[in-house]
C-alpha positions as CSV (number, residue, x, y, z in Angstrom):
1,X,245.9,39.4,122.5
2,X,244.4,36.4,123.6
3,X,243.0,33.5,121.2
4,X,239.3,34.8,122.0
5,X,239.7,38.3,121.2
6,X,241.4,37.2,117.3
7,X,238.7,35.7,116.8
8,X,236.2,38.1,118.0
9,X,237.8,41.1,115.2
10,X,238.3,38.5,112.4
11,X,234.6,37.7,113.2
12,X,233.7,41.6,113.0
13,X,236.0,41.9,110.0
14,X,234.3,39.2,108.3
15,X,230.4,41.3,109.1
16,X,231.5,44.6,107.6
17,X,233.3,43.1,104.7
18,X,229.6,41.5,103.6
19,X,228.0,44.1,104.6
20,X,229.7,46.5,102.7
21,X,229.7,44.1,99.7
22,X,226.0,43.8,100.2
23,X,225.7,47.8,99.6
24,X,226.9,47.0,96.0
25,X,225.5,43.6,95.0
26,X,221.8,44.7,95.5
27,X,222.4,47.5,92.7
28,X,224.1,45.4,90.2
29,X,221.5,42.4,90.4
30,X,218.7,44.6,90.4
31,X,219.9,46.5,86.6
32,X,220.4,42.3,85.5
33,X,217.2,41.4,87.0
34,X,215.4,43.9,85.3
35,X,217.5,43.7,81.8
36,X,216.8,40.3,81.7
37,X,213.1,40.1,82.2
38,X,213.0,43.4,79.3
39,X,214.9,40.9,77.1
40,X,212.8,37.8,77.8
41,X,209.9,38.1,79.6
42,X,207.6,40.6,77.6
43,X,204.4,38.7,76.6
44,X,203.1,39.5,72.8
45,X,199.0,39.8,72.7
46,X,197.9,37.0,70.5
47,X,195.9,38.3,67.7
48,X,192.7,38.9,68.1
49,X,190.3,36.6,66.2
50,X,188.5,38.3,63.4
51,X,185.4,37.0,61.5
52,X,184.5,39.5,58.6
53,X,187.0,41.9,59.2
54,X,185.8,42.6,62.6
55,X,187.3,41.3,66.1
56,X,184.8,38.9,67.5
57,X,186.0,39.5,71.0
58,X,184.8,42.8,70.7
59,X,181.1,42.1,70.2
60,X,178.2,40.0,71.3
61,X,177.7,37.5,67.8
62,X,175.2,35.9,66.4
63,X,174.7,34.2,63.4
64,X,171.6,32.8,61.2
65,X,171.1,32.3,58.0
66,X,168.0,34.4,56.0
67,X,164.5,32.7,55.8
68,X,162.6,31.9,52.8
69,X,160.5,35.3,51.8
70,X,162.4,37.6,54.4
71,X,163.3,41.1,53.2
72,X,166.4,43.0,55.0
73,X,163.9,45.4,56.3
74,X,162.3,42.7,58.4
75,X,166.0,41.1,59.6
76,X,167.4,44.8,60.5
77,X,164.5,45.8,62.8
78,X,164.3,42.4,64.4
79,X,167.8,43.0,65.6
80,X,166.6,46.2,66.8
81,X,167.6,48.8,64.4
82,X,165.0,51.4,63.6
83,X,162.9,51.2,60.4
84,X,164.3,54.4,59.2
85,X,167.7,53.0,59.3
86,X,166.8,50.1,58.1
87,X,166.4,51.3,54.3
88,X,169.0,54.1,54.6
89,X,171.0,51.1,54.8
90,X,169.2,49.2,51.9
91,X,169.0,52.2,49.9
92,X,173.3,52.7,50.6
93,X,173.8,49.1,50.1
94,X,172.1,49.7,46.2
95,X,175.1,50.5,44.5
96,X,177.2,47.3,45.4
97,X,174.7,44.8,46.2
98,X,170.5,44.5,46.1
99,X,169.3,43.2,49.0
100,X,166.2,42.0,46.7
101,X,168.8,39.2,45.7
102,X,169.2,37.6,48.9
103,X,169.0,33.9,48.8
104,X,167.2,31.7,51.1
105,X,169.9,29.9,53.7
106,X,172.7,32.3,53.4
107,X,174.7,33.1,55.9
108,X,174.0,36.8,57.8
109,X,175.5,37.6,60.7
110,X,174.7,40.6,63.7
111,X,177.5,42.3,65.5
112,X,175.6,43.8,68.7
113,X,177.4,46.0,71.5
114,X,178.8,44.0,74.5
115,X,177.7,47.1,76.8
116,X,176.2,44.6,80.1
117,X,174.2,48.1,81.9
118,X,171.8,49.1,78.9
119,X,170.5,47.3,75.8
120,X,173.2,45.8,73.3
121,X,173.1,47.5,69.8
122,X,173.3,46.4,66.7
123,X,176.7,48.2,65.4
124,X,177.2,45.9,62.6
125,X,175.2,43.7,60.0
126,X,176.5,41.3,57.8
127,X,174.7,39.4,54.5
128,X,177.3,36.8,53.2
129,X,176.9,36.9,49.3
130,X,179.2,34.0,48.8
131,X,182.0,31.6,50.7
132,X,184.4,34.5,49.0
133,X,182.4,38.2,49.4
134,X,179.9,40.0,51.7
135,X,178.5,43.3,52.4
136,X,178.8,44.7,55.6
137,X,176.1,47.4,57.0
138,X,177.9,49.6,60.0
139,X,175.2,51.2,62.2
140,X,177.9,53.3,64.8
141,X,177.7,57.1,64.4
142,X,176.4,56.9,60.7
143,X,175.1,54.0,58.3
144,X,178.2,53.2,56.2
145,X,177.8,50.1,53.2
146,X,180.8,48.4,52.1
147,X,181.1,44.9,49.6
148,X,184.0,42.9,51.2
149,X,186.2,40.2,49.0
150,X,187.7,37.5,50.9
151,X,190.9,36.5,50.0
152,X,191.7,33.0,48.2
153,X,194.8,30.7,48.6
154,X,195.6,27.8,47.1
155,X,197.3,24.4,49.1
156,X,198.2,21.2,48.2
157,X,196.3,18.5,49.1
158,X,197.1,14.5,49.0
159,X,193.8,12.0,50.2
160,X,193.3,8.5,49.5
161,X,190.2,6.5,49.4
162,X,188.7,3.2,49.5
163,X,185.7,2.0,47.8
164,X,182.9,0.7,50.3
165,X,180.3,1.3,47.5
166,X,180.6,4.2,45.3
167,X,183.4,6.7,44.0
168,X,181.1,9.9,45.8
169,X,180.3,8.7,49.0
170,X,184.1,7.3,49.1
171,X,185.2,11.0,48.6
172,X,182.8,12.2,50.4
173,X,183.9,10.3,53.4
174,X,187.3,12.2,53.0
175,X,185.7,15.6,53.0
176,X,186.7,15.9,49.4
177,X,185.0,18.8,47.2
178,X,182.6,16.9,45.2
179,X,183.6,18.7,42.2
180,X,186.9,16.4,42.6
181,X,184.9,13.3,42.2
182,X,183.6,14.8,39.1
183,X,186.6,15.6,37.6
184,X,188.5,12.2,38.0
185,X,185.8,10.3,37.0
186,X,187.3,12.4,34.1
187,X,190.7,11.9,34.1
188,X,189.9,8.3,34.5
189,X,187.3,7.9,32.2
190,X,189.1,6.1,29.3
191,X,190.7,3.3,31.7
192,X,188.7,3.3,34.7
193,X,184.9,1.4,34.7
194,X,183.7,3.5,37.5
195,X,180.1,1.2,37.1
196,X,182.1,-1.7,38.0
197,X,184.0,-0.8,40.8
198,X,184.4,-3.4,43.4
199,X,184.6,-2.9,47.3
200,X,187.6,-2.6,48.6
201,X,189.5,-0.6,45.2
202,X,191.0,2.5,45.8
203,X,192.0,5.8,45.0
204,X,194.9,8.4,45.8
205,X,194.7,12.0,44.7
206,X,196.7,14.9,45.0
207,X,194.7,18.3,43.7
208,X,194.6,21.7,44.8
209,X,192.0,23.3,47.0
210,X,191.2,27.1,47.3
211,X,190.9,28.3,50.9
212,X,189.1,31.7,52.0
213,X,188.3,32.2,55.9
214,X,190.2,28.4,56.1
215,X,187.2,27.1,54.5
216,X,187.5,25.2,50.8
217,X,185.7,27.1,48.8
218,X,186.2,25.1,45.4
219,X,189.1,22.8,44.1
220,X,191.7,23.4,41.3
221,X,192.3,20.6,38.9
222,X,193.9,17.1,40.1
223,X,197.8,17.1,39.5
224,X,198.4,13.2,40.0
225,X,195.9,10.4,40.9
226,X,196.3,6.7,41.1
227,X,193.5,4.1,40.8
228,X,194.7,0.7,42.7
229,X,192.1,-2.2,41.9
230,X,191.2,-4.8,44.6
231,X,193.8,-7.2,43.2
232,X,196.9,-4.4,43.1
233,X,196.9,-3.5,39.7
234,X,197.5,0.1,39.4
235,X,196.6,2.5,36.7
236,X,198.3,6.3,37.3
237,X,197.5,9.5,35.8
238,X,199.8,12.9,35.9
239,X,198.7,15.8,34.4
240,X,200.9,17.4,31.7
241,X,200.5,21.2,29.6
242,X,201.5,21.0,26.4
243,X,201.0,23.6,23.6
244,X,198.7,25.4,26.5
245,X,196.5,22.2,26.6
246,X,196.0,20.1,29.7
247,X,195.8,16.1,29.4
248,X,197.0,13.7,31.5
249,X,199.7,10.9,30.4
250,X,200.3,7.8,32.5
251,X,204.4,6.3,33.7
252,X,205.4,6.5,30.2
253,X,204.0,9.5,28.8
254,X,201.3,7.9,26.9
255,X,197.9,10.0,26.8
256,X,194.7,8.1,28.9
257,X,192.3,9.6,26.6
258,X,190.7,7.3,24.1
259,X,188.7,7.8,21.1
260,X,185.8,6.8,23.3
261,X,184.9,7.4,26.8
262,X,184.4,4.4,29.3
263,X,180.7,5.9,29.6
264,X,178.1,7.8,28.2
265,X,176.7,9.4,31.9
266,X,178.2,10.2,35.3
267,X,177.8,8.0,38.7
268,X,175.0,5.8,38.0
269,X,175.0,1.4,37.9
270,X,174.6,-1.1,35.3
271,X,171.0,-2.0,35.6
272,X,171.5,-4.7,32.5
273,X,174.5,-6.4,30.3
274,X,174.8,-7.0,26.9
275,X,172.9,-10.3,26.0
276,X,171.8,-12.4,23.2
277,X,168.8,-13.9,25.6
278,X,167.5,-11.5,28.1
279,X,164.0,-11.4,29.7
280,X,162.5,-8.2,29.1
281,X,161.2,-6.4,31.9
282,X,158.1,-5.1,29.9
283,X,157.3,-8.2,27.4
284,X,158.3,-10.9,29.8
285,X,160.0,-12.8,26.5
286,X,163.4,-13.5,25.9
287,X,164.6,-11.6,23.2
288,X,168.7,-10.5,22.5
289,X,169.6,-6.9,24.3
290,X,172.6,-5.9,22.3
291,X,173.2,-3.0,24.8
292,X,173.9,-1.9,28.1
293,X,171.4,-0.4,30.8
294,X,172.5,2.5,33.1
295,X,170.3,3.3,35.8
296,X,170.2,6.7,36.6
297,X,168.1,9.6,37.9
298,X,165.6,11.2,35.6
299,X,167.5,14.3,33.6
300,X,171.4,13.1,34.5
301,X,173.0,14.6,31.2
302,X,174.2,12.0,28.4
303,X,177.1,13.0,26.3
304,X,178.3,11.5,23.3
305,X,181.3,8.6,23.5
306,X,182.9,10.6,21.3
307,X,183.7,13.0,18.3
308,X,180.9,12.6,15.5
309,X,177.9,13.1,13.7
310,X,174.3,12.7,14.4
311,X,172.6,10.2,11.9
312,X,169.7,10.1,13.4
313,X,167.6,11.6,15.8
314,X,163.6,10.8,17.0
315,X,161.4,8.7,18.8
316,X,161.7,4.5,18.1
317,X,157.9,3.4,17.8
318,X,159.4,-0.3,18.4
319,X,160.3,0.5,22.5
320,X,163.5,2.7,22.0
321,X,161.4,6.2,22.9
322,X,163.6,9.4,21.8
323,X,166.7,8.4,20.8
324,X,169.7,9.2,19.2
325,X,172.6,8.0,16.8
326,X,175.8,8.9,16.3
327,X,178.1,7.8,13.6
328,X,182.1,8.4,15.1
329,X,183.9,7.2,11.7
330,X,184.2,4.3,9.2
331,X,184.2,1.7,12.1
332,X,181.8,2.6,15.1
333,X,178.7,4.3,15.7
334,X,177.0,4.7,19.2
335,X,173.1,4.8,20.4
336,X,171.5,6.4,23.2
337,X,167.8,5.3,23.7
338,X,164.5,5.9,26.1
339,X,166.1,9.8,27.0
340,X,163.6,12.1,28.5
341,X,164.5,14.5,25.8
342,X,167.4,16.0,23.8
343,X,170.3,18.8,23.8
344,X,168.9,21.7,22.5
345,X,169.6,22.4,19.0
346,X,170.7,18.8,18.6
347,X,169.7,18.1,14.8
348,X,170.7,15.3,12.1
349,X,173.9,16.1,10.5
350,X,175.3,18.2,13.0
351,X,178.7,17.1,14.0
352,X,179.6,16.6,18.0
353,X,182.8,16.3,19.9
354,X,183.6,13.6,22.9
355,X,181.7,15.0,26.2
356,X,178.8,16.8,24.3
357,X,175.7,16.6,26.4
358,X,173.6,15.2,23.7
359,X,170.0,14.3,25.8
360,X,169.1,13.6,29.3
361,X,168.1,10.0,31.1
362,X,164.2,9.5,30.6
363,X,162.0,6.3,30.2
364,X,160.6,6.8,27.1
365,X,159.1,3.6,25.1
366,X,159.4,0.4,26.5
367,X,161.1,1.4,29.7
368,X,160.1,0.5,33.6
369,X,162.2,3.0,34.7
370,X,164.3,5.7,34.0
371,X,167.6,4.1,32.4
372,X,169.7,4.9,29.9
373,X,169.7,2.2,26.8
374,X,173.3,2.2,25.8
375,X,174.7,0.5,22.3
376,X,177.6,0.4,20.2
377,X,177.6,-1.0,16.6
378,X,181.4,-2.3,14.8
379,X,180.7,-2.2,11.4
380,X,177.0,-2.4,11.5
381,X,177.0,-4.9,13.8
382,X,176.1,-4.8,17.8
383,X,179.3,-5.6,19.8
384,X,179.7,-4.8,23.9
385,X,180.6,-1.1,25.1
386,X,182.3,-2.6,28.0
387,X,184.6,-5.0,26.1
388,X,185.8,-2.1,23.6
389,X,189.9,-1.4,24.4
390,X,190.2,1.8,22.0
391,X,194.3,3.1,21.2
392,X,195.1,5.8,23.0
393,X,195.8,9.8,21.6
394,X,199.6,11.1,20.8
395,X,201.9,10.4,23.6
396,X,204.0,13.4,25.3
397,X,206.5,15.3,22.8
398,X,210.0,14.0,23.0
399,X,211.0,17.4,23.5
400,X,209.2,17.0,26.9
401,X,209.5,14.1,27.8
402,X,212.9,14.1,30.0
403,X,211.1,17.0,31.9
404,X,207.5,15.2,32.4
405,X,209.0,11.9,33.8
406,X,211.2,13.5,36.5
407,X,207.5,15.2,37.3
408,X,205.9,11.8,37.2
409,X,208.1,10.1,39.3
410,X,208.0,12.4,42.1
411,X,204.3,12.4,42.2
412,X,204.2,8.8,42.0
413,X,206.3,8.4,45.3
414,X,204.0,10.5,46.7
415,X,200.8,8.6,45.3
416,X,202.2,5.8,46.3
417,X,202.8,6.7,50.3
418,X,199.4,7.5,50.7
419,X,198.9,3.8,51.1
420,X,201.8,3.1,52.9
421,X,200.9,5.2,55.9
């Protein structure tokens, strides 16, 4: 056999042998072709997004809120539904919520049909009662009413804020609940001046907020918060339960509360200092003003410094308007003059604790404006609220203690990097 035809066979030997392999190979890769993409290539349907309980891709939306004087009668058959219909739904609806009750700029929202060849329908109706319930009218083959709670959680949250020029707008910038401002013009209340904040102090907070629909719907009370002045100097505050009361303690477990507050009202400014020789705004003579001024809106509640009793109570013929006096102990007594009126009930001899609403800002007597008159008296005599330093309540048990500061110092890290990042 020549050189030519051993090649030729080994050539022809070589074309079977593949071509017999090839009658296997395809049937093996085609079971692992297909066991593999089973495994690894079978796509999950995101889930749909809902809005009420209902999948929004499923319907044609639209949302408004209810106008002043509009009855449900009038927003159903807008949206098409007959009149009929209309107050079966109302009268269904009875039982768990009256429609009479509906508040002007609530949210309601329409769920109408997505058929494109005839006329959507409305198949669903919603009146949002509040950020954490609604009732929720079904139109489809019968009217059905049902009152809907939506579920709350709770996170964490840590903000900090600089002061450009006030604690609420500073907050506000940070999309905090204002309710938080509130409350740690509370916490700090017996070390903080919040009327003499200066630009460029600042504040870190860690509180919880309540979610529903990934929306805050309110805020749960502030765990830790540190106030950092302009120059550095920090004041903290952690909160602490003890005997099933809340207070909060600073580094060392000392208590912040004093036996007075810093201030007699909420967010307002010093309109006028303590003075021996001030001009006054309604005389125009120099006379002493052994008080301080704190411009603020007609009606913004004053509470009393701190635990008392009234002395007196009634209107000062001599510029003071209504006013009253409260006598805290041996030592100090406290004035509030020119309020618009006072707490109801509020009557001479009855005792009051710290944070009592005792009367509201007004301009009675002498007064160009409404302004609260502020003044403190140290055995009879007229001293300067905002020089007072008053010793602070019981420090943290030692039998808690160990537990509190391990607490404390994690938060502070934690404080502490907000200002850091």
């Amino acid at each position: 056999m020549t050189n030519a035809q051993l090649s030729t066979k080994l050539f022809h030997a070589v074309v079977l042998s593949v071509a017999a392999l090839s009658l296997l190979v395809p049937t093996a890769c085609h079971y692992s072709s297909d066991a593999t993409a089973t495994a690894s290539d079978t796509i999950v349907p995101p889930e749909p997004e809902m809005l009420y309980g209902l999948p929004v891709d499923s319907f044609f939306v639209e949302k408004t809120t209810v106008r002043q004087g509009q009855m449900i009668s009038q927003i159903l058959t807008g949206a098409g539904l007959p009149y009929a219909t209309a107050i079966e739904a109302y009268d269904k609806a009875a039982p768990l919520f009256d429609f009479r009750h509906m508040k002007a700029g609530q949210t309601c929202c329409f769920f109408h049909s997505t058929d494109t060849t005839a006329q959507t329908q409305l198949l669903h109706f919603v009146y949002e009662i509040s950020p954490t319930s609604y009732v929720r009218c079904s139109f489809a083959d019968s009217v059905t009413v049902s009152l809907q709670q939506i579920s709350v959680t709770t996170r964490r949250r840590a903000v900090a804020a600089s002061i450009s020029s006030n604690l609420w707008n500073a907050l506000s910038e940070q999309h905090i609940d204002p309710q938080v401002a509130l409350d740690l013009s509370d916490v700090f209340a017996w070390t903080v001046d919040f009327f003499g904040l200066d630009k460029g102090d600042r504040f870190g907070i860690i509180y919880d907020e309540r979610v529903a629909s990934d929306r805050v719907v309110g805020s749960g009370p502030i765990t830790a918060a540190v106030y950092v002045s302009a120059s550095g100097k920090k004041s903290y505050a952690f909160r602490h339960v003890g005997d099933s009361i809340a207070g909060y303690y600073d580094l060392k477990g000392n208590s912040l509360r004093r036996a007075f507050l810093k201030a007699p009202l909420h967010f307002s400014r010093i309109s006028s200092r303590f003075s021996n020789s001030r001009l006054h705004p309604v005389l125009k003579i120099r006379r002493p003003h052994h008080g301080v001024d704190y411009a603020a809106p007609k009606g913004t509640p004053v509470v009393a410094l701190g635990d008392g009793k009234v002395v007196a109570k009634g209107y000062d013929s001599k510029g003071g308007g209504n006013y009253v006096k409260i006598k805290h102990n041996s030592v100090y007594t406290t004035v509030y003059m020119h309020l618009n009126g006072f707490a109801k009930g509020l009557s001479v001899g009855q005792s009051v604790r710290q944070g009592d609403v005792i009367g509201a800002v007004g301009a009675t007597g002498l007064a160009t404006g409404p302004h609260l008159d502020f003044r403190m008296l140290r055995d009879g005599r007229p001293i300067d609220p905002l020089t007072v330093e008053m010793p602070p309540a019981e420090p943290i048990d030692n039998d808690a203690i160990i537990d509190f500061m391990d607490m404390s110092d994690r938060l502070k890290d934690s404080l502490d990097s907000l200002f850091n990042n």
